[in-house]
N, C-alpha and C positions, 0 to 999 in steps of 0.2 A: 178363125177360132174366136168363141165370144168370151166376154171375162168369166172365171171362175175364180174362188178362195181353195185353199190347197191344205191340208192336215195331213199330216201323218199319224196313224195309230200307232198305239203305247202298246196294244196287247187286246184281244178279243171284246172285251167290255166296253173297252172306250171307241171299240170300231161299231158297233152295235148303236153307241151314245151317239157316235156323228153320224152314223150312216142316217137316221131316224128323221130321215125328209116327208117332203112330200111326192105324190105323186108314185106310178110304176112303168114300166117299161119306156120308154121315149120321151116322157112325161115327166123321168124323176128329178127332182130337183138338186140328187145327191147321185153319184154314181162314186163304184170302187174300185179302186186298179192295185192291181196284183203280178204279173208278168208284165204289163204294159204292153203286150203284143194287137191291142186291135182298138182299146178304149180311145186311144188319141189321135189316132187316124179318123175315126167318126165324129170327132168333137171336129176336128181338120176340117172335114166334111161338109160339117152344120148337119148332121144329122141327129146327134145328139148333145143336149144344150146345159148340162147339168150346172146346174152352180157352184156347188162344193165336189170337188175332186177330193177323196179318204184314201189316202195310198198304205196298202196292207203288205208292202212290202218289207216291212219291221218284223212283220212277224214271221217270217221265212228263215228259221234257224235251225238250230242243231239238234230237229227232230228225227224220230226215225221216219223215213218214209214210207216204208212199206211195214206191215207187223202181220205178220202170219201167226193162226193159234187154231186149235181142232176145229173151233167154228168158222171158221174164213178167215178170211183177206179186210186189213185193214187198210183203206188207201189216204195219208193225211192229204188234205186237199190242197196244200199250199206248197208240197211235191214238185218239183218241175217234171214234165212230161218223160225225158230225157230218163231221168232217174229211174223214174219206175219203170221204163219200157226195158233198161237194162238190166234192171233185178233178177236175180236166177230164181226167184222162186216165184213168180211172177212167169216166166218165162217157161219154168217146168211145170205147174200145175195151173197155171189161166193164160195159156198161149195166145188167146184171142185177145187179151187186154193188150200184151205186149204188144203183137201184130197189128191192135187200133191205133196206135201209137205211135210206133215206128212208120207208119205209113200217111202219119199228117204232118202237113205241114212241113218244112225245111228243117234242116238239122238246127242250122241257129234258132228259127223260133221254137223249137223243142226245148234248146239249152235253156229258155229263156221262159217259157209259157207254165203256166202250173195248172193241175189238174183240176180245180174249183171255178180258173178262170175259159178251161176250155170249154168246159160243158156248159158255161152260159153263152158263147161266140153268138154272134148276129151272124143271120143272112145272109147272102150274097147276091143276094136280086140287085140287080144292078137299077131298076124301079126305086128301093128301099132305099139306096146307097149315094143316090143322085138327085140330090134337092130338087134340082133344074123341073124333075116330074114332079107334079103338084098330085096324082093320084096315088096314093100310097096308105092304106088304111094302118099298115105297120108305122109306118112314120108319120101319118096327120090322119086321128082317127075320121073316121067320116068322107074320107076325101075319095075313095073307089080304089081301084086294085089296077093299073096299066098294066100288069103282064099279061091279065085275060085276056087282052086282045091286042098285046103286043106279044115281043120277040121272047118265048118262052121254054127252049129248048130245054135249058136245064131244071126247072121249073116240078114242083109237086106235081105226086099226080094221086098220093094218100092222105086223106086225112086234111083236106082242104074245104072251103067253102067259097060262094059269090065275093065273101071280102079278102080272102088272100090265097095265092097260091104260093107261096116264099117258100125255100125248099129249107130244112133244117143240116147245116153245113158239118156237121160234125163228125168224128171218126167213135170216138172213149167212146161216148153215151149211148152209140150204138152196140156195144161189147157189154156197159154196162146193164142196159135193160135185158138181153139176153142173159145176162146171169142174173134177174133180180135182185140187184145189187139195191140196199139203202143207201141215202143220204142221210147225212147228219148237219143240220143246221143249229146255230147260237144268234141269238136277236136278244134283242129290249126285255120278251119275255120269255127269255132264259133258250135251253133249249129243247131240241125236238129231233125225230128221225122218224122220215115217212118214208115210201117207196120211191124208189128214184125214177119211176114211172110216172110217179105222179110230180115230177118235178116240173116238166112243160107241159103248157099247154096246151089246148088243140083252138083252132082261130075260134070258133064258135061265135064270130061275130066281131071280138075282140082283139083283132091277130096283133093290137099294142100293148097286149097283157100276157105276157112271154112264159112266164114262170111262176109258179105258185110261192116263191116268197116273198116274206113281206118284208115292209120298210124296215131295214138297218139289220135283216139278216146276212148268216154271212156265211160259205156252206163253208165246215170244216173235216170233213172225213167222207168217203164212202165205204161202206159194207158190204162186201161181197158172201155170201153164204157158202160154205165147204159143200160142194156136190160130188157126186158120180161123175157128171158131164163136164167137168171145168178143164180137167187134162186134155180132151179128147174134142178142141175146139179150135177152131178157125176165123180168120177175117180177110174177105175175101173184097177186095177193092178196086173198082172200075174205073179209071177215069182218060183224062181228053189226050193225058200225057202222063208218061211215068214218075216224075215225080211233080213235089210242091204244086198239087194240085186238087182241088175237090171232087169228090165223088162224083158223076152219074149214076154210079150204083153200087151199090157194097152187100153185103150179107155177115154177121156173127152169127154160126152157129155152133153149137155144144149140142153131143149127145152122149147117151151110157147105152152101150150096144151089149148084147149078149150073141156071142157070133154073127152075124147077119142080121140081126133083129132090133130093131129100135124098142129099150125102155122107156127110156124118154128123150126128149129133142126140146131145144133153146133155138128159135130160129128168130132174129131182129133184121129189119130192111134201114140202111141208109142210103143218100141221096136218092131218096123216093118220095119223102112225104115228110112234109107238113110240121112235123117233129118226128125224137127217136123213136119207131114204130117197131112192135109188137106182134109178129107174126101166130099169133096163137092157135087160129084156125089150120095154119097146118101143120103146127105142132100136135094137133090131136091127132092129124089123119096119121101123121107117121107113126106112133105108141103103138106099138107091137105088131106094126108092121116088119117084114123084110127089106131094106131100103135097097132100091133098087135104081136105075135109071128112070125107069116108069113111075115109082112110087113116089121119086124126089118131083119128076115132073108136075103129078100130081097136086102132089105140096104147093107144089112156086106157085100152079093154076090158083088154089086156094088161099095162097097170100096177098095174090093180087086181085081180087075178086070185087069189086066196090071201086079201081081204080078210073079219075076221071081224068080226060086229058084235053088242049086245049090247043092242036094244032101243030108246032113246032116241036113237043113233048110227045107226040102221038106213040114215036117209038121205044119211049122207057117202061114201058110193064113187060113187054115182051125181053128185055135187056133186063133189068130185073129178076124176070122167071128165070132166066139161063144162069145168072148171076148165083142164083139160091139152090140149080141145080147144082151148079160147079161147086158152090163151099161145101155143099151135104154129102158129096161124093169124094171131096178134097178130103172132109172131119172121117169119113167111114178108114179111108185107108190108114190112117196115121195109125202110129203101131198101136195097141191093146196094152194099156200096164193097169196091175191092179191096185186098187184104191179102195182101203176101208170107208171112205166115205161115203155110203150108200145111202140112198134116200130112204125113209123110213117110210 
């Protein structure tokens, strides 16, 4: 581990005042730790080289951490995972958040991890994570991509490019883009709430430029919006072993049925691609359709469409498709309750 200087923040302002380095993703000269569950293992590493460590764990107190209101779900982002997964109202009306949750990571790192610090997590390209390889466009921009033609099983196969195929490790962010949930960011200049879509980004050349915030922002909330589909939702989760372990494949979906009929459908793919991905194309085909076995299939064929693979990953779209069958016939049976929440 290389030298760094250490701060602790007073309160959101003065994390904003230090966080305000130089530099973004791999590059930054400042990085922030909040659960501590992954930031000090990659300094460990020499992956990430930051100079100023801003430990935001001060500010982790006697908030509330979930707030329910007729418009949605308010999620503080410095939350430990644990908490919100257990929350009954969380639990009863955004099943899928609970289930993204409950299903990462180990019990202790749940106790321990908070919801602002999951949804940024690094990679797990063992390429990205392993200095020793000098090709790694995520970690030495410019340097090339070794999993293209190396051992790539786990590996993207959405939403990648020639510079990186790094799979995006996460469980929440996948549950969260399917409910279009916003974030809410505080920085230098003030704050802001964009789409939590628009939170990561896609490699487009840059896969060292992770996320759309800027220097000495610091996320403090998400928004999840009151729907139709948020009861009646699922997360469906694949991996090598049943527990403490990362995705090969997962699926969030939500929908508001009217007997057999899809109004609308929330369908999000993780351990598939690139970042949290956005099944939208077959959230169209399903809208008033009868969901059926055939029509979910259809669906998956449509979510995965554009899917590129690189050998060792040949068989995740097809794992995938089954994946986004199984949650959209898992979400159809769960019982029917009603909910004035209707979409307008």
């Amino acid at each position: 581990m290389r030298p760094f200087s250490y701060a602790r923040a007073a309160d959101l302002a003065h994390a904003s005042r230090l966080g305000a380095g130089t530099g973004q993703g791999v590059e930054a000269s400042v990085q922030f730790l909040a659960g501590g569950t992954t930031l000090i293992d990659l300094m460990k590493l020499d992956v990430l080289r930051p100079t100023r460590v801003v430990d935001l764990s001060g500010l982790i107190g006697p908030v509330e951490s979930v707030t329910v209101t007729p418009e949605g779900l308010r999620l503080d982002a410095f939350a430990r995972m644990s908490n919100v997964a257990d929350d009954p109202n969380v639990r009863a009306d955004y099943p899928v958040i609970a289930q993204s949750l409950e299903l990462a990571a180990s019990a202790q790192l749940r106790n321990m991890a908070t919801l602002g610090g999951n949804v940024l997590q690094k990679t797990r390209c063992s390429y990205y994570r392993d200095p020793t390889w000098n090709a790694c466009n995520k970690r030495v921009p410019g340097s090339g991509c070794a999993a293209i033609g190396g051992f790539n099983r786990n590996h993207a196969v959405l939403g990648v490019d020639e510079h990186c195929i790094a799979q995006y490790p996460g469980d929440f962010a996948v549950a969260l883009v399917a409910l279009d949930a916003q974030v809410e960011v505080r920085g230098p200049r003030g704050a802001r709430h964009f789409p939590f879509d628009a939170l990561h980004r896609s490699a487009d050349g840059q896969p060292h430029l992770e996320t759309s915030l800027n220097p000495g922002e610091v996320i403090v909330a998400f928004h999840v919006p009151a729907a139709p589909w948020t009861r009646r939702s699922a997360y469906i989760k694949v991996r090598d072993r049943a527990s403490y372990e990362f995705a090969i494949a997962s699926a969030a979906v939500a929908l508001d049925m009217e007997g057999d009929v899809v109004r609308h459908a929330r369908v999000a793919l993780g351990g598939m691609a690139y970042r949290p991905w956005r099944a939208r194309s077959a959230e169209d085909l399903l809208t008033g359709r009868v969901l059926t076995q055939s029509s979910a299939a259809t669906a998956a064929e449509l979510a995965l469409q554009g899917a590129v693979t690189h050998g060792n990953n040949d068989y995740k779209p097809q794992l995938a498709r089954q994946t986004i069958v199984r949650a959209l016939l898992h979400a159809k049976a769960l019982p029917a309750r009603e909910d004035s929440r209707r979409a307008g």
